[in-house]
C-alpha atoms as one frame of an Amber mdcrd trajectory, in Angstrom:
protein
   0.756 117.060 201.886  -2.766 118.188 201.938  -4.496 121.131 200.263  -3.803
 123.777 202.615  -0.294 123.208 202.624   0.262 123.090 198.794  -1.404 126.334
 198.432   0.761 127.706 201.229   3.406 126.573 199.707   2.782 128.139 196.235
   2.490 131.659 197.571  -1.449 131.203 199.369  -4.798 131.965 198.056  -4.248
 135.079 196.004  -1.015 133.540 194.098  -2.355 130.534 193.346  -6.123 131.771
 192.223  -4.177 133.784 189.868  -1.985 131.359 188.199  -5.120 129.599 188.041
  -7.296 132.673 186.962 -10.108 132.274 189.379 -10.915 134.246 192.471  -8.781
 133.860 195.839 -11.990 133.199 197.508 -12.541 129.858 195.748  -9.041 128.616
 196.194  -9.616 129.342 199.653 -12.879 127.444 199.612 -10.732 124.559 199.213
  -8.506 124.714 202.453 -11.807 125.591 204.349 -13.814 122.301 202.922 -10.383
 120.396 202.300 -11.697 119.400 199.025  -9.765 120.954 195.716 -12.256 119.926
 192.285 -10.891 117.379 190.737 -10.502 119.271 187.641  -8.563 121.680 189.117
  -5.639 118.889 190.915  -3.742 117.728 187.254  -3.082 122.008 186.951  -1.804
 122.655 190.717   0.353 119.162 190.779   1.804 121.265 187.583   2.484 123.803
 189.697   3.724 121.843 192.499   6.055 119.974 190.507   7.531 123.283 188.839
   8.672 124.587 192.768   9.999 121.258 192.895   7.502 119.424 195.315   6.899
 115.963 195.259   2.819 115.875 195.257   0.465 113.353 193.844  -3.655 113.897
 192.835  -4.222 110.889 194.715  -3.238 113.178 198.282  -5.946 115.758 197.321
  -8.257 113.440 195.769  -8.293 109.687 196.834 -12.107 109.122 195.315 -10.524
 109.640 191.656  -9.136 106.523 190.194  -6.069 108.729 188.383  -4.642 105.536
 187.296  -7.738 105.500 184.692  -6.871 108.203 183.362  -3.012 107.977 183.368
């Protein structure tokens, strides 16, 4: 699943910006470069995991070694 559909998935831009607390515009900056901050992927894998989807940081970002910091 990449970024674009996860955020579809939890409601789009708007939804998800605000269970984040930051602007739609910047989740939406995300689908557009396909690149979520890193700091932001251990909060929306929360989320994910909450609507029951099966998501891991590595599909949004592969260039973190999350096994580091598991």
């Amino acid at each position: 699943m990449n970024a674009q559909d996860l955020i579809s998935k939890l409601g789009g831009p708007s939804k998800v910006g605000r269970l984040l607390g930051i602007r739609p515009q910047a989740v939406s900056l995300w689908v557009t470069k396909t690149r979520v901050p890193a700091e932001r992927v251990p909060t929306l894998i929360r989320l994910a995991r909450e609507q029951g989807l099966n998501v891991s940081p590595e599909e949004f970002r592969s260039d973190v070694d999350w096994a580091a910091l598991r």
